[in-house]
N, C-alpha and C positions, 0 to 999 in steps of 0.2 A: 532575466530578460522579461521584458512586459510585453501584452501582447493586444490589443483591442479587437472585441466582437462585433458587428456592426448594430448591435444595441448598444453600446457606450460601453460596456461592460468590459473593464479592464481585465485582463488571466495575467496570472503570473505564472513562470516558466521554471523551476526550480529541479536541482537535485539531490538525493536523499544522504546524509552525512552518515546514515547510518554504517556505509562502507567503509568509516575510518574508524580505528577502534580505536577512541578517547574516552577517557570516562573519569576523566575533572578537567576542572576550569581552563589549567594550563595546557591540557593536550588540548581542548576543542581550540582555544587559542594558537596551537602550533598548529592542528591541520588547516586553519585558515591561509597561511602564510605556505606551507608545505604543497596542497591540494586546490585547495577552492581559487587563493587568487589566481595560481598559474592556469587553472581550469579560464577562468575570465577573460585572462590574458591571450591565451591562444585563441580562444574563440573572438576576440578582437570585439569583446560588450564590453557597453559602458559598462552597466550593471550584471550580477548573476544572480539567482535566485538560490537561498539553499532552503533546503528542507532539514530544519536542523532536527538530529537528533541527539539529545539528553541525556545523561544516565540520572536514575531518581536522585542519590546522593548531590549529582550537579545540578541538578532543578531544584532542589532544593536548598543550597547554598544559594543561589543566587537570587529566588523569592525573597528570602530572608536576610539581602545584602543587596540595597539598592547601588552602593559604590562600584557592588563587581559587576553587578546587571550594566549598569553605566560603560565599565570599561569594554565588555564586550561588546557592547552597540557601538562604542568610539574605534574599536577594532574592526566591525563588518565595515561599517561608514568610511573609515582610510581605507578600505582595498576595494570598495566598490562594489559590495557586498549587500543583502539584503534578504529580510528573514517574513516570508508572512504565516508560515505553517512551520510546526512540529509535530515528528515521527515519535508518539508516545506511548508505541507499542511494546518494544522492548524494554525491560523496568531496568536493567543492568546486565552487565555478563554477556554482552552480544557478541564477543569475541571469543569466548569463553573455547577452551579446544573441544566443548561437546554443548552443544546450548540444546537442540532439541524440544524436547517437551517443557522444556525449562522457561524458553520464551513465553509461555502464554503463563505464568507466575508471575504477580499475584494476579488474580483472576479479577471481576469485577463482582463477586462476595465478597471482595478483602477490601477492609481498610487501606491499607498500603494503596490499591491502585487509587482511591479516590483522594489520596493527600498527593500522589504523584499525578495526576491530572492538574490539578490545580494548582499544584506550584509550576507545571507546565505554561499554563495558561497565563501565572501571572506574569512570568518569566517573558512570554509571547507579548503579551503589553507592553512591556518594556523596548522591546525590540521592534514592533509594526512599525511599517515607514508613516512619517505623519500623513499622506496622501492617502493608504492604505484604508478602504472601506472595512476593513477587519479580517481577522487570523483565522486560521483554523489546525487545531490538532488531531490526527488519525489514531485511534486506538482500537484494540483487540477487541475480535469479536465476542465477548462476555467469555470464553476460556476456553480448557480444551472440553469435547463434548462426554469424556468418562473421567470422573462421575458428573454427572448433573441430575439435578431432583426439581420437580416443582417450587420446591423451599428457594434455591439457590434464582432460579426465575425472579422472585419478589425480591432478594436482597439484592441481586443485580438493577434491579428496576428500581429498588430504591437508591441504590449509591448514583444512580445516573439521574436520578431527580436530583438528590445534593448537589451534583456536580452542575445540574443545570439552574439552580439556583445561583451557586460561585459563579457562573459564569454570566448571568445576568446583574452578577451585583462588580462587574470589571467595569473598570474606565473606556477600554475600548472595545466592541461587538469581536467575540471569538466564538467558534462553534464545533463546537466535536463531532466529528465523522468514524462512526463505527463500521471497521474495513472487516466484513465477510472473508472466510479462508477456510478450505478443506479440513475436512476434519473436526472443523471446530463446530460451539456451540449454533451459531451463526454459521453455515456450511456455506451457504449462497447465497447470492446478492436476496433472492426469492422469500428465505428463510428472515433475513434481517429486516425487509418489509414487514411481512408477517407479524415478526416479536418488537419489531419500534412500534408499529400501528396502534396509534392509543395507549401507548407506555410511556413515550418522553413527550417532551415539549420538542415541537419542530421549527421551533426555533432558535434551539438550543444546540437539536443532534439530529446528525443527517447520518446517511451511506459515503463513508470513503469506499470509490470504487477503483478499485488497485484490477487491473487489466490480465494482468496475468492467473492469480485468482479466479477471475468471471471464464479465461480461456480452458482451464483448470475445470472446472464444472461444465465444459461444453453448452454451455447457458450466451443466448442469443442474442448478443449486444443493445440492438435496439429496443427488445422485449426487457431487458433487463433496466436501461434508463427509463424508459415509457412507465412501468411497474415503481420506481421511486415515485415519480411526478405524480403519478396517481393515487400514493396513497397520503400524497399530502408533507413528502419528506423532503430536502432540501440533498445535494450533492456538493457536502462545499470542499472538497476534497478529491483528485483523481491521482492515482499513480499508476505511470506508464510502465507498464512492465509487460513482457513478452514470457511465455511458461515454452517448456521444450516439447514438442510433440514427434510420433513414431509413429507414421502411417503404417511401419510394417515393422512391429518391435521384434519379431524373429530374425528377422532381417538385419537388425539396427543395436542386436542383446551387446555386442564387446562395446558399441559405442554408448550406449546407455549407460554399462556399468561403470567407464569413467567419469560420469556421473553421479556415484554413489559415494559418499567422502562423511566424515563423522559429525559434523560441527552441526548443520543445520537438517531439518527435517524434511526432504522429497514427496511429498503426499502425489499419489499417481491415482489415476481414473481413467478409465476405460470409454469409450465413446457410446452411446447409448445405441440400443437395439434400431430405436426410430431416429437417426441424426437426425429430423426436424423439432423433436421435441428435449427440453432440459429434464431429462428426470427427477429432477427434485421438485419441479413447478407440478411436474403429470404426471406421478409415481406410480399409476396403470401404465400408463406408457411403455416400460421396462419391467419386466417379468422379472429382471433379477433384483430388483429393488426389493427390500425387507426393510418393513418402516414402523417405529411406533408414535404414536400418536400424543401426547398428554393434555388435558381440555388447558387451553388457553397457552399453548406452546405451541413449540415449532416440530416436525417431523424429526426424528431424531435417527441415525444410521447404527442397523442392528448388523454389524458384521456383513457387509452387501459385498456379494459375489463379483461386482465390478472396480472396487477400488483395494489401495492398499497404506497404509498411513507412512509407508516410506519405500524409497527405490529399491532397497535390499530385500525388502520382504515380497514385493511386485516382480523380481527379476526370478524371487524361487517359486511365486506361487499362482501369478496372472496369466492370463492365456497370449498365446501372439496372435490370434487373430484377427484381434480388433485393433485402431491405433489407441494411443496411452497419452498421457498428457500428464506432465510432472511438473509439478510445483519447483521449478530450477528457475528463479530468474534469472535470463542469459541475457546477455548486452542486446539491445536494440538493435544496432547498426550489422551486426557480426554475423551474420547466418552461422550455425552451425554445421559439423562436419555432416555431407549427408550419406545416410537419406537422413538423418532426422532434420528439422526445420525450429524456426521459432513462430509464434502465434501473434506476428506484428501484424497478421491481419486481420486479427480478433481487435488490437490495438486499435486500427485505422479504422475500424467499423466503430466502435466506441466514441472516439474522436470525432467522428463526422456526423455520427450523431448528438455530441452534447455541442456544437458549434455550427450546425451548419444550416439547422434553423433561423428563425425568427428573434430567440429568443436564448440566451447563454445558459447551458448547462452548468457550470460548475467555475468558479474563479482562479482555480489556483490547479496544478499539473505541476506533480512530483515525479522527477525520472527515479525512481529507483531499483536500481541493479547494488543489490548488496553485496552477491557471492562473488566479487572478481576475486576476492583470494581464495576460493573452492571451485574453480572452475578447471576441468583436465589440465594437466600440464602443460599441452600444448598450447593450450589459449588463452590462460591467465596472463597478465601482465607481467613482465619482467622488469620491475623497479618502479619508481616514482612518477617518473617520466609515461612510462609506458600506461599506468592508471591515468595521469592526467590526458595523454591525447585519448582513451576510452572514453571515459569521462566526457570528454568535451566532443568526441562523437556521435556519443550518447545522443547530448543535447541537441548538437544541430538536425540529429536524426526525427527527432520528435519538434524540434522548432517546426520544420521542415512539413510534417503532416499537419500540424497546426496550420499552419499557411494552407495547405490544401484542404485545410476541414472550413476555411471561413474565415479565419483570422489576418489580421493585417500587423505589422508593425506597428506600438503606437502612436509614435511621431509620421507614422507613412498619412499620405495624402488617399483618397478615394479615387 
């Protein structure tokens, strides 16, 4: 789905494939036909937008095979299908029955990730619609944050200069967005300012800001786009995601813990002492914050009394008395059993801030809700069917805000 800003500025409307676990040519080809076009179809678009995501072995095969790249695009184009962004976070194994700490492998020191960007990217060329001002792919925030040394800062910063070289030497304008996440190197939107500022080319590589994430760090939607713009960095990337919040986790412990499941990793944080301030921006702010420093880095978390790097280990060792916020993206549309809630309204603050000016925030809005197969049993989907109407609720769910953040239909009249 397209959407127009009233700067001309076309958004695209897409969501994240990373939900189907394909990981070669032929399955990303089957869930086309399986998922996405019925996803199309029920929502009654012309067009859908996907957020495709890759696995390295598939990105690579198809770099290195214009025939296959072809048939793919001949595949999205018969269902009515359209690609301007890739999810090229996860390098493989994202279905894996324990992924975990696994995901953020190979890091951005490794080789691997910088041959896996850029058969990404050229893959993304391939595929942009010819109308298409240009692509953009979402990757990890430089890795997980233990171990990192000042040494691994400079090899990071140097593979993302390679890659922003690749990417200025492509046929069509593509731009990497490095998506911020608990835990990691990059913890907060804050943090990624900080270590892009005078590292990359910003025209190369911006902040993918994935919603649930920014919710996740209790960090203030509009301070948080405001602080890109101003350090000079570009947003070409958004994913719409909602994180699960516990205003009263004492309250809320049996419904939390069916929330705790093996496959992916939960990062949970606590609400800061001062709710008006992001602890990671004001680190006075919160007394329980432990922080070291390294000259030309970022703030790095020394074991801090208010987080925990997964739901199991938060449910034996975090306090109730504050609410919690976990890293669970839950569907959009679906509140949760309460009392817990979802943080679509960290979403709709986000949103209204990168559209509802002057001037467009960011081009392209990826829904993505990965976990519908780890979600309690009560509320995962039950079959094919049952994903696709999620799916397609999703969508309309976040169309939906979009229209109220500013946006029009493209074809709509003023």
């Amino acid at each position: 789905m397209r959407l127009r800003h009233p700067d001309g500025t076309t958004v695209f409307l897409s969501y994240g494939t990373n939900v189907h676990p394909a990981e070669s040519l032929d399955g990303v080809l089957g869930q086309l036909d399986r998922f996405s076009e019925p996803v199309r179809r029920l929502l009654g678009w012309d067009r859908l937008g996907l957020g495709l995501w890759l696995a390295a072995d598939v990105a690579a095969g198809l770099a290195a095979d214009p025939a296959a790249l072809r048939r793919l695009r001949h595949a999205l184009d018969a269902r009515g299908l359209e690609v301007v962004t890739l999810n090229a976070f996860p390098y493989r194994g994202f279905h894996d029955a324990v992924v975990k700490h696994a995901v953020y492998r190979p890091s951005w020191t490794e080789p691997a990730r910088t041959r896996y960007t850029l058969d990404c990217a050229t893959v993304l060329c391939g595929l942009l619609p010819a109308d298409a001002d240009g692509g953009s792919i979402s990757t990890l925030p430089l890795g997980w944050r233990r171990p990192w040394t000042p040494a691994d800062d400079e090899d990071a910063a140097a593979a993302l200069r390679r890659v922003a070289a690749g990417l200025r030497r492509l046929p069509r304008p593509v731009r990497l967005a490095v998506e911020p996440e608990p835990g990691c190197v990059l913890d907060t939107v804050a943090d990624a300012v900080r270590w892009l500022d005078g590292r990359v080319d910003p025209s190369a590589v911006g902040v993918c800001l994935d919603t649930c994430h920014l919710a996740v760090s209790f960090a203030d939607p509009a301070a948080a786009v405001s602080s890109v713009a101003a350090a000079g960095l570009a947003i070409p990337k958004v994913q719409a995601s909602a994180a699960l919040h516990a205003a009263d986790p004492g309250a809320a412990r049996d419904l939390l813990a069916a929330f705790a499941e093996p496959r992916y990793l939960h990062q949970v944080r606590l609400a800061p002492a001062d709710p008006k301030a992001d602890p990671r921006v004001a680190p006075k702010a919160d007394p329980r914050m432990a922080l070291r420093v390294a000259p030309g880095s970022v703030p790095r978390m020394a074991q801090p009394a208010f987080a925990a790097d997964d739901l199991p280990g938060a449910l034996e060792a975090l306090p109730d008395g504050t609410p919690w916020r976990v890293h669970f993206h839950v569907p959009l549309h679906a509140a949760p059993e309460p009392p817990l809630s979802a943080t679509t309204d960290v979403l709709a603050a986000t949103l209204r801030q990168l559209y509802g000016g002057a001037r467009c925030g960011s081009p392209h809005v990826e829904v993505e809700t990965y976990t519908w197969g780890v979600l309690p049993v009560r509320a995962r989907p039950a079959g094919d069917d049952a994903l696709v109407a999620g799916i397609a609720a999703e969508l309309r769910y976040a169309y939906d805000l979009l229209v109220h953040s500013g946006l029009c239909k493209e074809d709509a009249t003023a």
